[in-house]
TORVOGU-447417 format. One line per 8 residues: number of its first residue (from 1); for each residue z, y, x of N, C-alpha, C, O, CB. Coordinates in steps of 0.2 Angstrom, whole numbers. Each point is the difference from the previous one (the first is absolute). Glycine has a CB too. Layout:
NUM) Z/Y/X/Z/Y/X/Z/Y/X/Z/Y/X/Z/Y/X  ...
% end
This chain:
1) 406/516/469/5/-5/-1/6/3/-4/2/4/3/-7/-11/7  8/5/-14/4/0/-4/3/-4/-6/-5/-4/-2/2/12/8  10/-9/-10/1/-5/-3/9/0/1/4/2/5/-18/-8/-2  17/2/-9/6/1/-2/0/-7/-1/-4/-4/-1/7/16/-3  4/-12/5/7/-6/-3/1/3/-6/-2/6/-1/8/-9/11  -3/0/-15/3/2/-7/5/-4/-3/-2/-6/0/-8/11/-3  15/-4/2/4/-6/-3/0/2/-7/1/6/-1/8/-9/12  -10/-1/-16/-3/-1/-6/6/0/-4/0/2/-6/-11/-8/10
9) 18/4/0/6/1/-3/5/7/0/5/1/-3/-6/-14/7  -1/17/0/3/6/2/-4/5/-1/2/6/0/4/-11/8  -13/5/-8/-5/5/0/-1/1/9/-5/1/2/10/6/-16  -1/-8/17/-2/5/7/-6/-2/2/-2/-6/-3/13/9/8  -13/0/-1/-8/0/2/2/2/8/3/5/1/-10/0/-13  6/-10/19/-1/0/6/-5/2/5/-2/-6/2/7/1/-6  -6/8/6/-8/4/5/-1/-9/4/5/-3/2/-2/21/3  -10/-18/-6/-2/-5/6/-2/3/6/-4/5/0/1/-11/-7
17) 7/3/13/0/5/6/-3/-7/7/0/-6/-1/14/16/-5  -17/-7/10/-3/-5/5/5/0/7/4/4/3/-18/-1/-8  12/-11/7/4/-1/5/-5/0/6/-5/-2/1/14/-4/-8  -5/11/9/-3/2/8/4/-1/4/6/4/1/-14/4/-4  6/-11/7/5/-5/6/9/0/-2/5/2/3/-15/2/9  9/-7/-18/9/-3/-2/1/7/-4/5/0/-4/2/-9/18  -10/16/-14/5/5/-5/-5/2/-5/-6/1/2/14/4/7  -7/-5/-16/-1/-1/-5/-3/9/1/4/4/0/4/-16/-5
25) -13/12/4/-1/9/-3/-8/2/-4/-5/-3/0/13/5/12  -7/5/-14/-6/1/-5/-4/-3/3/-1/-1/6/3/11/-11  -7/-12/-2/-6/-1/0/-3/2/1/-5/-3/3/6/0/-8  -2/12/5/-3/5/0/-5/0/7/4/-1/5/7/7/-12  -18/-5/9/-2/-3/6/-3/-6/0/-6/0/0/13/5/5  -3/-11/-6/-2/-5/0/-5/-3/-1/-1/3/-5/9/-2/4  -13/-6/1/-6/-3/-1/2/-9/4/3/-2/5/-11/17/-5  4/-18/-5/2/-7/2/-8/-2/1/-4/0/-5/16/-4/-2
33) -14/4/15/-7/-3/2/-3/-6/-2/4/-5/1/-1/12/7  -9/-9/-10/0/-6/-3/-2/-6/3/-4/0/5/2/8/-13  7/-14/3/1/-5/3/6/2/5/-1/0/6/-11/-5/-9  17/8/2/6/0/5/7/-1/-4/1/1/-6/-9/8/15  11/-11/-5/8/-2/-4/2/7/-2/-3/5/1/9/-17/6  1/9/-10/4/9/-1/7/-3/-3/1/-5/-3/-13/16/0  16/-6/4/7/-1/0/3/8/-8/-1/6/2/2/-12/17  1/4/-25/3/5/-3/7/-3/-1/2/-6/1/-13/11/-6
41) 14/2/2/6/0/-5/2/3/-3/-4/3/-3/5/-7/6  5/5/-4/3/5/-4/8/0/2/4/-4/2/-14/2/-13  11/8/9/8/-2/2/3/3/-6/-1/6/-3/2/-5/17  1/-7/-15/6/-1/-7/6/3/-3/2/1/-5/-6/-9/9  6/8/4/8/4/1/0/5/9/-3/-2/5/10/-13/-12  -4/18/6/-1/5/8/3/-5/4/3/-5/0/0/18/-4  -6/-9/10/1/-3/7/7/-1/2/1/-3/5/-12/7/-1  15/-1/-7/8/1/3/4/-6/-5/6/-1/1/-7/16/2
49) -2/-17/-7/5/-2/-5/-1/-7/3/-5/-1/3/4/8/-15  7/-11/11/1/-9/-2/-3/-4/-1/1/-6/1/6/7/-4  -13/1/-1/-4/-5/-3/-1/1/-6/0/5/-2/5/-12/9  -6/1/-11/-1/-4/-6/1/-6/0/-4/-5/2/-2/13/-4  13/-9/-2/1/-9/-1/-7/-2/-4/-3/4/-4/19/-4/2  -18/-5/3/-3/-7/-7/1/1/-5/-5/1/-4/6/-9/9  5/8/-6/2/2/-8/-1/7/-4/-2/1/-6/12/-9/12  -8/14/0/-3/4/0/-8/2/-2/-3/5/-4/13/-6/10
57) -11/-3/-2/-10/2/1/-1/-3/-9/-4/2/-4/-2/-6/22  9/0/-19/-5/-3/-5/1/3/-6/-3/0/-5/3/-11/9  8/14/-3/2/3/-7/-5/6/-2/-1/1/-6/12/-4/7  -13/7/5/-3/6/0/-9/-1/0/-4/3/-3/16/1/9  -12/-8/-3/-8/-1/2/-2/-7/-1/-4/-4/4/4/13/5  4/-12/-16/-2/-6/-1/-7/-2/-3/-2/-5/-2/13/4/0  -13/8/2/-8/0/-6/-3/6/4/2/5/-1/2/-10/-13  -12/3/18/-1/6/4/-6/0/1/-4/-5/0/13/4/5
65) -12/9/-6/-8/-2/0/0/2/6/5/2/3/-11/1/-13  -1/-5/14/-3/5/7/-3/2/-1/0/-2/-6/1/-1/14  -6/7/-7/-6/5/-1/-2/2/11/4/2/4/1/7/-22  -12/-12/17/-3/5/6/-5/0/2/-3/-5/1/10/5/3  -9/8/-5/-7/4/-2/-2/-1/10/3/0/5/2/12/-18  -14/-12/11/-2/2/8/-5/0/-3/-1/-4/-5/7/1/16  -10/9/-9/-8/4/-1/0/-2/-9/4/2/-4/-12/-6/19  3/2/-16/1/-1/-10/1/-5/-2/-4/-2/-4/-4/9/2
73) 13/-12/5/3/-4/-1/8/2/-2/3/5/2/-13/-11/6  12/0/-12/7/1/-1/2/-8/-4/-1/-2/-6/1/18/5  3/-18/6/4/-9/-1/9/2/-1/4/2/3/-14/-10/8  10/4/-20/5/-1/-1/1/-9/-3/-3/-4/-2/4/19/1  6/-14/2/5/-8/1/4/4/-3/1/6/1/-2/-15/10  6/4/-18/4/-1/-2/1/-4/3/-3/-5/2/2/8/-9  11/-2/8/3/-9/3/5/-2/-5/4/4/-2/-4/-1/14  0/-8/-15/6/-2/-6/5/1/3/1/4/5/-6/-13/-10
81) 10/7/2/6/-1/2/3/-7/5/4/0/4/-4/7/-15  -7/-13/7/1/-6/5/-3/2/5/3/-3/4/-3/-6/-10  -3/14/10/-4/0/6/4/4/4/0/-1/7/-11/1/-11  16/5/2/6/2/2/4/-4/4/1/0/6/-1/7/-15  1/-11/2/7/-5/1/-1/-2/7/4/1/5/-3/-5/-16  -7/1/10/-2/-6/7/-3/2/5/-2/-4/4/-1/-2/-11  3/14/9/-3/4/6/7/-2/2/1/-4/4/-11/16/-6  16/-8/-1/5/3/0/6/-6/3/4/0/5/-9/10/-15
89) 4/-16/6/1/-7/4/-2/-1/8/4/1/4/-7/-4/-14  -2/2/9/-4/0/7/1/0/5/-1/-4/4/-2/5/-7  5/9/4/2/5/5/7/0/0/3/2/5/-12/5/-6  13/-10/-4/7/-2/3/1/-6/3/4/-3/4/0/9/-12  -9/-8/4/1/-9/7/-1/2/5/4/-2/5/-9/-7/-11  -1/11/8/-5/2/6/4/5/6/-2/1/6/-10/-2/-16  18/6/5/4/3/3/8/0/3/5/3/2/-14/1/-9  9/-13/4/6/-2/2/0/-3/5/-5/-4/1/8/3/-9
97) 2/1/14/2/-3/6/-1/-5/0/3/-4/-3/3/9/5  -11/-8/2/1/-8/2/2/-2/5/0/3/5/-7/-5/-9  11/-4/3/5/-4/6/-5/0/5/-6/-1/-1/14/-7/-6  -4/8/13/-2/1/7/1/-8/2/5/-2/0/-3/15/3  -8/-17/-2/2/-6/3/2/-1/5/-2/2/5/-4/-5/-10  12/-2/5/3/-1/7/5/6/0/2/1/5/-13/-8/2  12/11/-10/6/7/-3/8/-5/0/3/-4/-5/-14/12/-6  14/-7/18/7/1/-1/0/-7/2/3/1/5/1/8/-15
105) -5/-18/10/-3/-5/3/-1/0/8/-5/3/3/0/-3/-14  9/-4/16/2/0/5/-1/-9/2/2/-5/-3/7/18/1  -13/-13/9/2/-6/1/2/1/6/-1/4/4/-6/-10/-11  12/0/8/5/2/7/-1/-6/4/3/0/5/6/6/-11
% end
């Protein structure tokens, strides 16, 4: 198993890495038994840094291939720049606080 991220705007290229119970690490070992889920990714930015604003992500990785190889197989996706946009949407919605009902609301 193996396979990259690429941002098509910057050149960089990202190891695809597997999630094994929440921590991202080599592929290297790895084998996905058949018919069974599986968890990848890649890390974009180091584990110590702040993040990556939206604004950020899209300037850099507004146009992104994936690639990922297993046995003599290799699947790639282009993502436009609309599929960006609208992931990148999403997870800020999906990532914003929602009101707590009945938050701060007292009956006496």
């Amino acid at each position: 198993m193996d396979g990259y991220v690429r941002s098509e705007i910057t050149g960089k290229q990202f190891q695809i890495l597997v999630n094994d119970n929440g921590t991202l690490v080599s592929s290297a070992g790895y084998g996905i038994p058949a018919d069974q889920q599986f968890n990848i990714g890649a890390r974009l930015v180091e584990p110590t840094s702040a993040g990556i604003s939206g604004p950020e992500f899209i300037r850099d990785f507004g146009q992104m291939t994936f690639v990922f190889k297993y046995g003599n197989h290799t699947y790639t996706k282009k993502f436009s720049p609309e599929e960006i946009e609208a992931e990148v949407y999403r997870m800020e919605k999906d990532l914003r606080p929602k009101p707590m009902l009945g938050a701060g609301a007292r009956k006496y």
